[in-house]
N, C-alpha and C positions, 0 to 999 in steps of 0.2 A: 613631280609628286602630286598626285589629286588630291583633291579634299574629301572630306566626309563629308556631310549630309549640313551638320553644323559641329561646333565641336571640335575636337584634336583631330590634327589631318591623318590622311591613312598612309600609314609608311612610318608612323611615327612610333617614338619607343618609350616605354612605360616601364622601368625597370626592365626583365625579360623579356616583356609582351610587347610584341608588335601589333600596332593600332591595324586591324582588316575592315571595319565601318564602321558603323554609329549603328544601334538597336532601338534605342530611345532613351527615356529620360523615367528614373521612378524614386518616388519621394525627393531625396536631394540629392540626387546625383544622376550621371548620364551614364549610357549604359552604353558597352564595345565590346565587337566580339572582335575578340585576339587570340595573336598565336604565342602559345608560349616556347619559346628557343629552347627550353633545357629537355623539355619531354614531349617536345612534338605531336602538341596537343591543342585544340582550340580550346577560348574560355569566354565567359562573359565576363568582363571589364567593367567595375563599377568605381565609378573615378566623381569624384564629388567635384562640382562645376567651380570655374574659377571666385566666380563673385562670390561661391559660399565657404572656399578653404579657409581664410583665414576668420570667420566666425565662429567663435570658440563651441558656443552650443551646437552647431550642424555638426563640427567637428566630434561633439564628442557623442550625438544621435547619433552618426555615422557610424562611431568606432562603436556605439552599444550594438547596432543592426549586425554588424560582424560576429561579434563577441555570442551574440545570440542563436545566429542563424549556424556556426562554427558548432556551437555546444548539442544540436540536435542531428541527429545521427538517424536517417527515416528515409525509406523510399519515395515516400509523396512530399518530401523537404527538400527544396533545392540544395547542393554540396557546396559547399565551401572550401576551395582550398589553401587559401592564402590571403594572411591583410599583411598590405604592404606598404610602401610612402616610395613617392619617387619626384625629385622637383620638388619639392614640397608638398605635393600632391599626394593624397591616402588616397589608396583603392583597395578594393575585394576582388581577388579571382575568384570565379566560382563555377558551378558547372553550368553549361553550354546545354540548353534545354531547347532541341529543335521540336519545331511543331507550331501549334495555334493557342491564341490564347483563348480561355473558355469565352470571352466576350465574341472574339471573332467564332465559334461555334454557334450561339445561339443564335434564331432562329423564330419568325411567326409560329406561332400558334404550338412552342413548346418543344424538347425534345424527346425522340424516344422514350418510352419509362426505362427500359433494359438498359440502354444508354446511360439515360441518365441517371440510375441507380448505382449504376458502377462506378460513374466519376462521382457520385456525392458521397459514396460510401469510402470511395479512396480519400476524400477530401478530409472527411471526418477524420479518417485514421491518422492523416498527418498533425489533423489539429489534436486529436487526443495526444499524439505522442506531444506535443510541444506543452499542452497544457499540465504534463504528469512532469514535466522537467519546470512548472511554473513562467511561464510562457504565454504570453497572451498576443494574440496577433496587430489587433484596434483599426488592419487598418482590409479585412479582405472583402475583395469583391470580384467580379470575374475578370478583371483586368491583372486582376495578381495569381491567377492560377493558372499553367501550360497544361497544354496537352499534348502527349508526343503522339506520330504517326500510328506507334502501337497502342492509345489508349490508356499509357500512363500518366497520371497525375505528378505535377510537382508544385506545392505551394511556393513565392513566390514575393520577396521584398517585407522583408520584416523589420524595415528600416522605422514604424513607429511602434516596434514589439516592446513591451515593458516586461523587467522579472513583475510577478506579481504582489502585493501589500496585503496583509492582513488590513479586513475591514475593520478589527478592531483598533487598528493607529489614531493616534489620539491627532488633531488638527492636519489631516491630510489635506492639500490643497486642489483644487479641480484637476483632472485629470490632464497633464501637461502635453498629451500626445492628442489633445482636441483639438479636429483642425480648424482654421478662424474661420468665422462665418464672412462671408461678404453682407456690406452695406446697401449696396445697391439693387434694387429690383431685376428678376431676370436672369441674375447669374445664377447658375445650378454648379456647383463642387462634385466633381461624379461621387465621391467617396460616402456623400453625405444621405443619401440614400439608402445606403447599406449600415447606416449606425443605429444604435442598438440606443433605447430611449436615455439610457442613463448617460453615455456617451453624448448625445443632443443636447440633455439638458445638463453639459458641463460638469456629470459626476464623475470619477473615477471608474474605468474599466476594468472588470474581470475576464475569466475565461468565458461566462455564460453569453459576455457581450461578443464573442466571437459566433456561439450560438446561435444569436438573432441574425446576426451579420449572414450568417451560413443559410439559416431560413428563408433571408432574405434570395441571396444568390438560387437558392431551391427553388422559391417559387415564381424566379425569372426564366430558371431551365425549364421548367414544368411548363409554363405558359405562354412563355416569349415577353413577357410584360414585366415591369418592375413593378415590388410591391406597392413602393409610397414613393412615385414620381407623382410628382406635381409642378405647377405652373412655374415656381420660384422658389428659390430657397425656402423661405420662412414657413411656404406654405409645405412644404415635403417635412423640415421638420418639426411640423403642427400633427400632419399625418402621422409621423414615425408614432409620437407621443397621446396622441387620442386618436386615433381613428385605426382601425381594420383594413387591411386590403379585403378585394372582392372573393366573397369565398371562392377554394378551390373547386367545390365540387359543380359551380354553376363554369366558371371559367376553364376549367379541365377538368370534363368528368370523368376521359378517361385515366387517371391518374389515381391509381387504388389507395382505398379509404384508410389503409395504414400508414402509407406516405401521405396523404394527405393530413393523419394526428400528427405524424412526427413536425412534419412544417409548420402548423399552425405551433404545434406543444414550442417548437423553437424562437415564434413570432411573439410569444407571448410579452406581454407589458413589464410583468413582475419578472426579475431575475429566478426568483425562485420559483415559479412554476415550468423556468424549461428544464435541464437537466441536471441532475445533481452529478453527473461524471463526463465527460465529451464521449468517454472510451461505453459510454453504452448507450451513446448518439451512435457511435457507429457499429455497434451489436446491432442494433434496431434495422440501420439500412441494411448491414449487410443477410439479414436473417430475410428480410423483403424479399433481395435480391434473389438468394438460394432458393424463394418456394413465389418467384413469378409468375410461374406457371400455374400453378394449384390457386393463387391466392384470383390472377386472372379470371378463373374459369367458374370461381365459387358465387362471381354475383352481387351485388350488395347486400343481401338477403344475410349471405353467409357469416357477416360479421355480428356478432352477439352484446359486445364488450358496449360500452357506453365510453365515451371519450375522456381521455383521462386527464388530468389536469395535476396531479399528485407527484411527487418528487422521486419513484421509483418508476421505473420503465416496466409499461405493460404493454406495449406494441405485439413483441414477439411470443406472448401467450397470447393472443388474440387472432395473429398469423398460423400459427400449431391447430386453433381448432378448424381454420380450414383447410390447410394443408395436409394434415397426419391423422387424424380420425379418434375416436373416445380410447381406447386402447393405447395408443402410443400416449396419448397425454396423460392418461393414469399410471405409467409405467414412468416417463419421465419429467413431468410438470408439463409439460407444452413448452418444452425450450433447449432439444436439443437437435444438435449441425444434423441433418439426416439423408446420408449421401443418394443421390440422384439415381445411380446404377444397383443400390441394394436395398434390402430392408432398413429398418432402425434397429438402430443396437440391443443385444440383448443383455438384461441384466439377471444373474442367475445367486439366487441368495447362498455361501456355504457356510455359514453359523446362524445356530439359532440360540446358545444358551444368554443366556442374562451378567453381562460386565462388557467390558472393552476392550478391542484389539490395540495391540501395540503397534505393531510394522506387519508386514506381509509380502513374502515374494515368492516367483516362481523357481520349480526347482530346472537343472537342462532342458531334462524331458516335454518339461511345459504340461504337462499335464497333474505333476502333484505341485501343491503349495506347500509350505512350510512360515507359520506364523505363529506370534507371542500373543499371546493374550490373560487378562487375568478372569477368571469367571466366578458366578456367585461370590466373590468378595475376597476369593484364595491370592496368594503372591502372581505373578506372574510367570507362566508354562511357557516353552516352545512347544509349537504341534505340529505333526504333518497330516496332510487330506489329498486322497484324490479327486481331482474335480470330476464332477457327479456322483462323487457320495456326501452324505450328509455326516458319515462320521469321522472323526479326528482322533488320531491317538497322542499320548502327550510322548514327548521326545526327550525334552530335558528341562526340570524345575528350577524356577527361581534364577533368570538367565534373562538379559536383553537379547534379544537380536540386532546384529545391525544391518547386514546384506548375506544373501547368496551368493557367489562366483556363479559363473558359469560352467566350471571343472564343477560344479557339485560341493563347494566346501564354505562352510560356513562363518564367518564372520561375527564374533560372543562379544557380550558384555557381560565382562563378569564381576558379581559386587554391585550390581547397578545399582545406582542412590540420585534421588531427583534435589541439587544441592538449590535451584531457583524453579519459579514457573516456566516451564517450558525446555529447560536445562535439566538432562541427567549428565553424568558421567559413569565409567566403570573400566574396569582393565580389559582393552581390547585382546582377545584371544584368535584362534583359528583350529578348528577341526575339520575334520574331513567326516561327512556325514555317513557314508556309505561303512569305512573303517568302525567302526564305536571307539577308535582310543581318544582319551580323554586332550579336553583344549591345551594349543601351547599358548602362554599368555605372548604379548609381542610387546605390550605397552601399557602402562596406567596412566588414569586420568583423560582417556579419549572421551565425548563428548558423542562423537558420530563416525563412521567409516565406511566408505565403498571402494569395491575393487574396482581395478584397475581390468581392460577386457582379459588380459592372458593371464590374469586371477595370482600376479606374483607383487604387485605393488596396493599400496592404499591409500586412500586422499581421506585426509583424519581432520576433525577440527578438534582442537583443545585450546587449553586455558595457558595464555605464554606473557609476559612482561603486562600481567593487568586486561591483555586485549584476547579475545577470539582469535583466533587464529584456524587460516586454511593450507593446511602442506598437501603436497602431492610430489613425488613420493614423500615419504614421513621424514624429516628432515628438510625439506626444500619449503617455505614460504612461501606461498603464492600471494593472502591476500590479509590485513589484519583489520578486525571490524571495527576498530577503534572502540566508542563508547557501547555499542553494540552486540549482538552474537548472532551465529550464523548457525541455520538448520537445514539438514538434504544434501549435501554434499551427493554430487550423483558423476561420476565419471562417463565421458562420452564415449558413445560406441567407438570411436578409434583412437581413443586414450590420449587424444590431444587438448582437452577442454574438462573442465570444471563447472558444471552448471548447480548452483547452489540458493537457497533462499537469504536472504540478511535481513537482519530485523533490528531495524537502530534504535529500539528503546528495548533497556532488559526488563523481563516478565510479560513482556507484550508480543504477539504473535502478528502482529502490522509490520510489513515488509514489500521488499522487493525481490523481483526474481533477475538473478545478474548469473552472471556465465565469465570465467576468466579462464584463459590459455597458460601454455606452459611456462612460458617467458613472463608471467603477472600483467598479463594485461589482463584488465575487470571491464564488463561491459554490464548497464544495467537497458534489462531487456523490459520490463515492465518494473512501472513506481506507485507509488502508493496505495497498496493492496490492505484492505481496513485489515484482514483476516487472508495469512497467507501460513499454510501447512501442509503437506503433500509435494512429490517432486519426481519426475524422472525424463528419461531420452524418449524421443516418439521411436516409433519401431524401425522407419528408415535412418535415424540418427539426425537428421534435419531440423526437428524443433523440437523444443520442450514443454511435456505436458506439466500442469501443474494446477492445484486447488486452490483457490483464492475469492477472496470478495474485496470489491471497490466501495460496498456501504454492506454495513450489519455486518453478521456473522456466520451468513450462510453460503459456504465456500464451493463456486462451482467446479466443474473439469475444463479448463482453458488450457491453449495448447499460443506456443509463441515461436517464431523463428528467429534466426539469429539477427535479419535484420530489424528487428522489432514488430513483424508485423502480427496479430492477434487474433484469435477466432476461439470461440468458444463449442467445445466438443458433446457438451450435459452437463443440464441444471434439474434438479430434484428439489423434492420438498425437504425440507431440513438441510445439514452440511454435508461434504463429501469429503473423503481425506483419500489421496493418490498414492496409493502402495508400491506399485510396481508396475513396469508396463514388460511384456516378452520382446523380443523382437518379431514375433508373429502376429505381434498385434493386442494381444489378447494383454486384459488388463483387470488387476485385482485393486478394488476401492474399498473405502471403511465407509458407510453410511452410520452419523455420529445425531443421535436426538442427544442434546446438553440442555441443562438448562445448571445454574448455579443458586443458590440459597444462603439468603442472610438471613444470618439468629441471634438473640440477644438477650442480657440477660437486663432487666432496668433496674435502679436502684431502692433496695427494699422491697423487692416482687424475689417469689422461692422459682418462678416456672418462667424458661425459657419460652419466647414469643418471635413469631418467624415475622422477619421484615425486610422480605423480599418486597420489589417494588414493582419491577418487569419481570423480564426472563432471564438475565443474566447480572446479579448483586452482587457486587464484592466489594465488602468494607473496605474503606481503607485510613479511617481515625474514629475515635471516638472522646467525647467532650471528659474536659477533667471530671465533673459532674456525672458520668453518665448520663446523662439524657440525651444526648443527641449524638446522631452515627453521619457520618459522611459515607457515600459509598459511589462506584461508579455501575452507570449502565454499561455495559459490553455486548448485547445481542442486537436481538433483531427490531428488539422494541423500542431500540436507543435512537433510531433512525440510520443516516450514513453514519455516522460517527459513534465515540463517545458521548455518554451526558453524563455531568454533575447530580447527585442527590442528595439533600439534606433530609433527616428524618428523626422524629422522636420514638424514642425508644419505648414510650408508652402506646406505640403505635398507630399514631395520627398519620395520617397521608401525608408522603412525603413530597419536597417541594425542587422541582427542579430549575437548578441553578444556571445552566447554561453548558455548554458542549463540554468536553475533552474530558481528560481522563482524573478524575478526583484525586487528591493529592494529601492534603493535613488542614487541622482547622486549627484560625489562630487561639490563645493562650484564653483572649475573651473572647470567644465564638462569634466574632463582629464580621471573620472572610474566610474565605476556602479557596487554599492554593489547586492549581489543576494546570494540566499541561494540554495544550489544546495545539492539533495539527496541523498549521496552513502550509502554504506552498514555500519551499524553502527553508521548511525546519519545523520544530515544536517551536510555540511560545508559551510565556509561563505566564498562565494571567492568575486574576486574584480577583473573585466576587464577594459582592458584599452578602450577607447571610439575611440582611431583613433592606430596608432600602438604601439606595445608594448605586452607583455606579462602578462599575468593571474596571480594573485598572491591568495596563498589557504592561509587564515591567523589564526593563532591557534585558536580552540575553544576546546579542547581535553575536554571531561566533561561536555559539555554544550549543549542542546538541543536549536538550534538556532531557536526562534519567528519570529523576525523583527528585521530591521536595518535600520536605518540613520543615514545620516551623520551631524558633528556638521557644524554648518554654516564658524566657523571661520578656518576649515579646520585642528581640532588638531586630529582630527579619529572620529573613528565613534561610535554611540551610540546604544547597541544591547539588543533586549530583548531577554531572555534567562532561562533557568532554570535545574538545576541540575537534574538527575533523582531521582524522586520520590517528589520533592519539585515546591512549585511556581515560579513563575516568577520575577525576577527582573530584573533592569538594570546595565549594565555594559558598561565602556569604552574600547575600543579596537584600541590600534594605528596601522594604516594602513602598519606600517613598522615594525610588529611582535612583537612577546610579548606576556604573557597570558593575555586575559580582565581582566579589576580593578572592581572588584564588589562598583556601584556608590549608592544603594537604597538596604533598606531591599526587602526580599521576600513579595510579594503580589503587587506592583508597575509594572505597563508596560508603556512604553511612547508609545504613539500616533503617527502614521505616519505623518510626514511633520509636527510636532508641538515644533519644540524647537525655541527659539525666535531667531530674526534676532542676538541677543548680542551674543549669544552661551552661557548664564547663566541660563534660565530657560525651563521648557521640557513640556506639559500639558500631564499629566500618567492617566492612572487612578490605581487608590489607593485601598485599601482594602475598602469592601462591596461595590464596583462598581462605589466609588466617586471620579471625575474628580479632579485633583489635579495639583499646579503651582509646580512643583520640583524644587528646586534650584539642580544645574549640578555642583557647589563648594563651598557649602557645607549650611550649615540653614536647618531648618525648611518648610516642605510643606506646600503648603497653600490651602484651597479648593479653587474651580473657583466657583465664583458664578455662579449659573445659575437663570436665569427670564425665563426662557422656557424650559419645559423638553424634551428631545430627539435631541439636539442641536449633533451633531458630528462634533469638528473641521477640519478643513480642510486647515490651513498654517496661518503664522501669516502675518499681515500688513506691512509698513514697518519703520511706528514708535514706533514698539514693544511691543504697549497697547490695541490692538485691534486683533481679529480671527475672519477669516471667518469660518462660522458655518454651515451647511445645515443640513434642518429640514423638518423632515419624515411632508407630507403632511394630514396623516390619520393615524389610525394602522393597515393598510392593509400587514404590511410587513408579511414573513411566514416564515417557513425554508428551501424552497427551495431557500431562497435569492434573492425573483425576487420582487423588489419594484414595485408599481405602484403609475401613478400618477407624473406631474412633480413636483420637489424639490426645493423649495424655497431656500436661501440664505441668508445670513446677516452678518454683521456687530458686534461682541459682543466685549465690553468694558467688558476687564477682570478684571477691578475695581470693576466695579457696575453691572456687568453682565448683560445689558442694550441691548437691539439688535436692530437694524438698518437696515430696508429692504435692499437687493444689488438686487438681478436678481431673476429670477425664471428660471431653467435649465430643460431642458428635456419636449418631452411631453408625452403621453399614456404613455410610456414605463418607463417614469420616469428617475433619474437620481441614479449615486453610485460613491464613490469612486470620490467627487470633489479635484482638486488642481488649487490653484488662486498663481497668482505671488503677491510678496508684493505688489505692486505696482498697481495691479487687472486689468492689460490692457490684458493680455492672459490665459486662461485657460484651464483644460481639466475634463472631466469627459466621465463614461462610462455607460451604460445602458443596460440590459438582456432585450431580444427580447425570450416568451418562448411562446410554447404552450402545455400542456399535455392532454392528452388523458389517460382516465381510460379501462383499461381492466380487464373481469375477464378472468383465462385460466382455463381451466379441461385436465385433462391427461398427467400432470407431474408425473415424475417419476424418 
């Protein structure tokens, strides 16, 4: 028997794997490629060295590198197929990645641009996927990425990857996966070149420090030089930390001036001026890549944009105006895929009146549409239009729609009622459109439904044991959203797959786009989409197109494959919402101008005063006092995220509090709970209202809903829900501690509804019934209700009466835009009796009321939308 190189001899057996050589050595462990007995396959063998097994710490970096590198599922991510122990000895099988490493690629004087476009863009997309799963690499450089014979990327030893920490953790310690500096003059660390300044100087690492990291490797490919090699350690990272490598455009000129912003945008010092997403780091390259040629031949001259330095990606409107010309960029902002072999897509308007589309699909023929929409302020019609007329005739009043067959037969909601934001339900029906005989109902309480291709099955979501639920066929489980709900159910072209939106906080339209098969397996294709609405099959059935935004609320046309890979189809000015796509290609969108509005009433003023702050207000407490309104930012003006706003009601400029999504103000207006998004879940934090420090308070486990506060100021009151389960409530003291689980699963309290005593809560309950909670301890009670559709909205302040507002019509829909102004009232939760109070709002209607006990001040908010239907041809 030979030996290997050094290391376990070759011949040797590793559990199934017979030892074939040595590869090398990365982070802690050494690396063999072996064969494995049972499937007759070679692998790479990562078997941690003897002097480091029995060290518990390697031991258990080891086992996180697995755990890690196992959970991310990506063409440009090496595969994982097995962590095992043998001897004592832990290994990872993984996959066998022939080829070169990008270090052995490079090269004097830089590579290829086309080249090197392709591998940086591939690289990106690996890192985007790992960082949307909370993923941070700390450790890449070109020694950690292959490249096979054909030009495929695969990232490469994620043996110092950490999940990622909210920065808001209170006493985190330096970043543990910093590797030690050497003492001694002259020794160079290869890795230490490639770290990202806050990394150097011993802070904690994020995803953006993968960024620099990447920057780094970019502007080695581009040049053949590293950025910040220097004499010796100290001094490389002196470099990292104050000093600039040499501009690109003197050291490669020819390297175009778009990839030139993007490198430097990734070099930058401050975390916060490279990207605020990885996933449109690699929109950026890959938009280069597609208009090489254009962007080549335009010149330096051609670029207009001044260099950006701002937290939104402007590369690819900057590449649009030399590559597409004034015309395509008015027609689609300067930012869509625009294929090689044809024109750019054409977008052709077929409504012009004043309200908002509901859904929209094609009929067989492909040539006439059939959509819901409510116009000038009326309930909502079905209509049908042939494309290229402008007129529509209505088909059937006061009716959801939910899909077309492709038999021609339509798919009703009938009774549709919008019971949360973004939630309707109604009794799903079916007619056959061509016939006129009237719907047979199939079902009540469907939420959403599409057919099955042979138009005799349905994949329905509804409301089951507390959770969302996804069957396919109706009856069969496929997937339950736990604390969540799930919108777009879209069946694949060959009826084996489920491709759907899930949106794991309720009222919130922030999601993921995931796809699950018949057998329930879920696969999440894309994750943290700020703003995700719109869904369907691309025309070959191979990927799914869908509308979404990764910051604000302006939802492009993105299209995804099943292996996760991404590319975006058209961005426009305002949001987009995906209707339907044909299988010919051709595709019907909602182009959506929103904007939402806060109004209020102050205390001892007769006239309502609007206190809107940005573009998108919605209350969500207001002070015992009246005078002050909590509300959150939701649009474009919020930045990526949410933002907190605090505001007086006598309309002083409002003060913004800090991210995530506003929640309740305590009892002495001293903090404002808010749920705020990082990697790995919400967290529930708590700002202070004048000065004072943030505090992030445990929910480790918990998938945060909603939160208020109790009145008598003992902490606050959060709905929440484990993964995979529903919803309950829980108490959580403001001064730490795990939340006390207060109600079985199925239970959510209602915003602003626990009684002035702090003894009772109005929830609702399982099968959708409003219920009085006792908060220590009894028996629930139902609320009566004398009117259906009542939503409370704060108690009185002799603690036997809610203010209630009640849907004027069932005009509501799921784009959440009520019409119509909103009555109010009074209900006696004895006898469930209601009592006129006001009528709020007009056209526009009202959402989201809150009244002081006392009912001298109040606030509510209202959507102002308009949608416009288009169909486009010549995506691609």
């Amino acid at each position: 028997m030979s030996a290997a190189e050094e290391g376990r001899p070759v011949g040797s057996r590793l559990g199934p794997y017979e030892i074939l050589g040595r590869i090398g050595a990365g982070g802690m462990g050494e690396v063999y490629r072996a064969r494995d007995s049972r499937l007759a396959r070679d692998v790479a063998l990562k078997v941690l060295s003897d002097q480091f097994a029995a060290d518990r710490q390697r031991l258990q970096r080891f086992d996180r590198e697995a755990r890690v590198v196992s959970a991310l599922n990506h063409p440009n991510i090496v595969t994982v197929f097995e962590i095992g122990q043998s001897e004592s000895m832990p290994f990872i099988a993984m996959e066998l990645v022939e080829g070169q490493s990008l270090r052995q690629l490079l090269r004097a004087g830089g590579m290829p641009v086309r080249k090197l476009l392709d591998l940086a863009t591939q690289i990106a997309e690996g890192l985007a996927r790992a960082h949307e799963a909370g993923v941070v690499h700390r450790d890449l450089k070109p020694d950690n990425i292959m490249v096979t014979p054909g030009g495929g990327v695969k990232i490469l030893d994620f043996g110092l990857a950490k999940l990622t920490r909210s920065f808001l953790e209170r006493g985190a310690e330096p970043d543990d996966g910093t590797l030690p500096l050497p003492t001694e003059p002259g020794v160079l660390i290869g890795t230490v070149r490639y770290m990202a300044p806050e990394q150097a100087s011993g802070q904690p690492s994020e995803f953006r420090s993968d960024q620099f990291s990447l920057g780094s490797v970019l502007y080695e490919m581009a040049t053949g030089e590293a950025a910040f090699r220097r004499e010796n350690t100290v001094d490389t990272l002196s470099a990292i930390l104050h000093e600039e490598p040499f501009p690109l455009g003197q050291v490669a000129p020819k390297v175009p001036t778009p990839l030139r912003w993007i490198i430097e945008r990734c070099l930058a010092k401050d975390p916060a001026d490279r990207y605020a997403a990885t996933r449109d780091l690699a929109h950026d390259l890959s938009a280069i890549r597609a208009h090489l040629s254009e962007i080549s031949g335009a010149g330096e001259a051609g670029f207009l944009i001044p260099h950006p330095r701002g937290r939104r990606s402007w590369i690819w409107p900057a590449v649009a105006i030399v590559a597409i010309a004034g015309a395509c960029l008015v027609a689609l902002s300067g930012s869509v895929r625009v294929p090689t072999t044809a024109g750019p897509p054409v977008f052709r308007q077929l409504t012009f009146r004043t309200g908002f589309v509901g859904s929209a699909y094609f009929a067989p023929d492909d040539a006439t549409v059939i959509y819901n929409a409510s116009w000038e302020g009326r309930p909502l019609e079905i209509f049908v239009q042939r494309v290229g007329s402008s007129e529509s005739r209505s088909f059937r009043p006061s009716t959801g729609l939910f899909e077309v067959s492709r038999t021609g037969e339509l798919a009703l909601s009938l009774n549709n009622r919008n019971f949360q934001p973004w939630i309707d339900s109604g009794t799903l029906a079916r007619m056959e459109m061509a016939s006129g005989a009237a719907p047979r109902e199939v079902m009540e309480d469907v939420e959403w439904a599409s057919w099955s291709p042979d138009g005799r099955e349905f994949a329905i979501v509804r409301e089951s044991a507390g959770q969302n639920t996804l069957e396919y066929p109706i009856g069969t489980v496929l997937y339950r959203a736990g604390g969540g709900f799930i919108t777009h159910p879209r069946v694949s072209r060959d009826g084996e797959r489920v491709a759907f939106l899930e949106h794991p906080i309720r009222a919130d339209d922030a999601g993921n786009v995931a796809v699950v098969d018949r057998s329930g397996r879920k696969t999440d294709l894309v994750s943290g989409l700020v703003s995700a609405f719109g869904l369907g099959w691309s025309p070959n059935g191979k990927e799914i197109w869908f509308t979404g935004s990764a910051t604000g609320s302006n939802r492009a046309l993105e299209a995804v494959d099943l292996s996760g890979r991404r590319r975006v189809l058209a961005r426009v000015f305002g949001s987009m919402k995906l209707d339907d796509v044909s299988p010919s290609g051709r595709v019907l969108l909602t182009h959506d101008q929103r904007r939402e509005h806060l109004v209020g009433l102050a205390p001892g003023e007769t006239k309502e005063r609007e206190l809107s702050w940005l573009d998108y207000s919605l209350g969500r407490a207001i002070s015992a006092d009246g005078r002050r309104v909590l509300s959150v930012e939701g649009g474009e003006g919020a930045g990526p995220t949410y933002a907190v706003f605090l505001r007086d009601t006598d309309g002083s400029p409002a003060v913004r509090l800090g991210d995530g999504d506003a929640q309740a103000l305590s009892p002495d207006g001293r903090w404002a709970a808010a749920i705020v998004q990082r990697p790995g879940g919400p967290k529930l934090v708590v700002y202070p209202t004048g000065a004072g420090k943030e505090r992030v308070l445990p929910t480790d486990g918990l998938e945060v809903q909603r939160v208020d506060w109790v009145p008598d100021g003992s902490g606050l009151l959060v709905n929440a829900n484990e993964h995979g389960h529903a919803n309950r409530m829980y108490l959580q003291s403001i001064d730490g501690g795990p939340p006390r689980p207060l109600s079985p699963e199925g239970y959510g309290a209602l915003r602003g509804c626990i009684s002035p005593d702090s003894t009772r809560v109005v929830a609702d309950g399982p099968e959708g019934k409003e219920m009085l909670f006792p908060l220590h301890g009894g028996e629930p009670v139902a609320l009566p209700v004398s009117q259906p559709g009542g939503a409370p909205g704060g108690w009185t302040s002799d603690g036997q009466h809610l203010y209630v507002s009640l849907p004027p019509s069932p005009t509501a829909n799921s784009t959440n835009v009520p019409t119509g102004s909103r009555r109010v009232g009074i209900m006696d939760v004895r006898t469930g009796e209601i009592v006129p109070w006001k009528t709020l709002g007009g056209d526009d209607g009202a959402n989201a009321v809150h009244v002081t006990p006392d009912g001298r001040a109040y606030v509510y908010s209202y959507v102002h939308s308009q949608g416009d239907l288009y169909l486009v041809e010549g995506l691609r």
